[in-house]
C-alpha positions in Angstrom: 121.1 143.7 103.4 120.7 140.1 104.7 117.9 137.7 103.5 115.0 136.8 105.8 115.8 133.7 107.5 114.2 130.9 106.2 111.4 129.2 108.3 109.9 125.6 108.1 106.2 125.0 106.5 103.4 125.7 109.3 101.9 122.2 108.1 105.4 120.1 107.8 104.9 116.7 110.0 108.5 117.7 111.8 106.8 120.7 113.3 103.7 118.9 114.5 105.7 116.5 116.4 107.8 119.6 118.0 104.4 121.1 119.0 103.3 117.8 120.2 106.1 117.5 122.5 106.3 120.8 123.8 102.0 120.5 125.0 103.3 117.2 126.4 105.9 118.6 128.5 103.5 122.0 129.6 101.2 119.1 130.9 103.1 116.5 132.2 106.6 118.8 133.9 104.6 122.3 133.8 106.0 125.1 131.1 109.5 125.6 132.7 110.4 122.3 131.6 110.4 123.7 128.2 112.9 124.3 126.4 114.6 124.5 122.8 117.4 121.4 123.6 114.9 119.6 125.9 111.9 119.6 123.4 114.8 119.1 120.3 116.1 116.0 122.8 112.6 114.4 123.1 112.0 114.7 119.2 114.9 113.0 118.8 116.2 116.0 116.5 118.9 119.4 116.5 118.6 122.3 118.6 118.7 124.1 115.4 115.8 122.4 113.9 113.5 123.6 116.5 114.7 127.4 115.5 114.2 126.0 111.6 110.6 125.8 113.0 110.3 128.7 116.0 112.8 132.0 116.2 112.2 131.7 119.9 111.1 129.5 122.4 108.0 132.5 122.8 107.4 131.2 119.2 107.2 127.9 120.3 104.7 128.7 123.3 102.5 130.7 120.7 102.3 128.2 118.3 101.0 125.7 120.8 98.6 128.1 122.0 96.9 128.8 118.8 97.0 125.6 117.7 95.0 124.1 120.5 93.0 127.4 121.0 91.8 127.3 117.5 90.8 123.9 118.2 89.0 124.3 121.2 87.2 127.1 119.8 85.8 124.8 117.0 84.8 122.2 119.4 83.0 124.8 122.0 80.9 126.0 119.0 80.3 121.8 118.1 79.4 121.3 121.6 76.8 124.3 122.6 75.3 124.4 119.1 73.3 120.8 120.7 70.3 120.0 122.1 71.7 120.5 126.3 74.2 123.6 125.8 73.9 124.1 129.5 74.9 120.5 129.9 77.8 121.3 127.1 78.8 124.2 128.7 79.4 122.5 132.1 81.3 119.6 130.1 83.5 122.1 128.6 84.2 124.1 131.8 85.5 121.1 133.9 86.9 119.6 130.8 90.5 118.2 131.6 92.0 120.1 128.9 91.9 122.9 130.6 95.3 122.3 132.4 96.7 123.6 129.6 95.3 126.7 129.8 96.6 127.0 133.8 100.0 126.7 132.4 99.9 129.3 129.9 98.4 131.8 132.2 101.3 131.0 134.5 103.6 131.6 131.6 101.6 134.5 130.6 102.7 135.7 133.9 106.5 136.0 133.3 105.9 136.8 128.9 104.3 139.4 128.3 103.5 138.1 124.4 101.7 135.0 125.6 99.8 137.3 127.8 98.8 139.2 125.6 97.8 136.6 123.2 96.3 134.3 126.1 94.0 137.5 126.7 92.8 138.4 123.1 91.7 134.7 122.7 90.6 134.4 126.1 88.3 137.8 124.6 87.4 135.6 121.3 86.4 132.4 123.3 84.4 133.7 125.6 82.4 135.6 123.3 82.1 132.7 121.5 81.0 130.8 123.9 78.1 133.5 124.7 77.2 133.5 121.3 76.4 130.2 120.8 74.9 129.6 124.0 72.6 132.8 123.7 71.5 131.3 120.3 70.9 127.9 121.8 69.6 128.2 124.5 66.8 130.6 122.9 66.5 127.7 120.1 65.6 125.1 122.7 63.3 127.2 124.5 65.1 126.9 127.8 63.4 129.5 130.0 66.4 131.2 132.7 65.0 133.5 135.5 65.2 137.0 134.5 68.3 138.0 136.9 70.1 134.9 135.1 71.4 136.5 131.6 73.3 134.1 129.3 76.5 136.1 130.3 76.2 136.1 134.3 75.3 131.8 134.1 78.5 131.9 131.5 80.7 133.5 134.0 79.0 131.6 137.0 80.4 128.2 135.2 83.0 129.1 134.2 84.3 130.7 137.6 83.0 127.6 139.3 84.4 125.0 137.0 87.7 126.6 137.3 87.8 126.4 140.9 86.7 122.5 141.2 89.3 121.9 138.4 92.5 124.1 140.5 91.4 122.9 143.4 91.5 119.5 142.4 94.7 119.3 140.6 95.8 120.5 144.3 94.5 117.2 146.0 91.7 119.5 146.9 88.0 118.2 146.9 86.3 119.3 150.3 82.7 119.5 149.2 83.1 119.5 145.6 80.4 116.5 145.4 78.2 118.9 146.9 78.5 121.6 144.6 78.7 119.1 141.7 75.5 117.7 142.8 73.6 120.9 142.5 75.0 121.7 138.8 73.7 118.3 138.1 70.0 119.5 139.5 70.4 122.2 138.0 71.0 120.9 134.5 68.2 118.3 135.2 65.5 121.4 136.4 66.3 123.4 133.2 67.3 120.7 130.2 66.5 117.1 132.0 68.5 113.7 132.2 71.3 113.8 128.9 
């Protein structure tokens, strides 16, 4: 019988910076430019130390995507547990970080593991999300019209957040002041100036 292999620490420094390297790549070059010898080449380490760290290079992709998942979940709960979570959640809908997430749903397109994991966090954020906005929003008193749930105005954001952000990381932005504009009245009509 052969011994499990031996894997680094999750907290080691040496597997931060190969983390750190392969997010930076996923943003900067997209997810294809991510490999085992290219992320072990801008470490400045082995090939073989990157598999000390990840079996796979699905490993790898996982690892980034909890790691920042976990800490975007902390800072949505931070950020609608205020006193504007309408104004938070708009922030964290058009929130630059998101172009992470684009490029792990493309990946989850082609690996079936990061789609699935993508999803169930995906699941877990969202209802996170309604959570805290649900218990906020009753907190502060902000009155929505009765057809306005906390889900629909979540998914109404969040869907047109998404599409500013895609379209604009096309060079797209053909009346995107407009429909910025009325979030921002909006935002004022319901929580005023922040």
């Amino acid at each position: 019988m052969t011994a499990p292999r031996r894997m680094g620490t999750e907290n080691s420094k040496t597997r931060q910076v190969l983390l750190d390297v392969a997010e930076r790549l996923m943003l900067d070059e997209g997810y294809a430019s991510v490999g085992i010898r290219r992320v072990a080449r801008e470490a400045e380490v082995a090939p073989a130390l990157v598999l000390y760290y990840f079996r796979t290079l699905d490993d790898l992709f996982l690892a980034v995507l909890r790691r920042r998942g976990d800490e975007e979940l902390d800072r949505v709960v931070r950020l609608l547990d205020g006193p504007q979570p309408l104004h938070a959640l708009w922030q964290l809908t058009v929130h630059p970080g998101n172009a992470l997430t684009t490029e792990f749903t493309a990946l989850a397109n082609h690996r079936k593991a990061i789609g699935a994991e993508l999803a169930a966090r995906a699941e877990r954020y969202r209802e996170t999300q309604l959570e805290a906005l649900t218990r906020r929003l009753t907190e502060t008193g902000v009155e929505l019209p009765a057809e306005l749930t906390p889900a629909v105005l979540l998914m109404l954001t969040n869907a047109l957040g998404r599409i500013l952000m895609m379209e604009n990381a096309m060079g797209m932005t053909t009346r995107h002041a407009e429909a910025r504009e009325f979030v921002e009245r909006l935002l004022q009509r319901y929580e005023g100036g922040e």
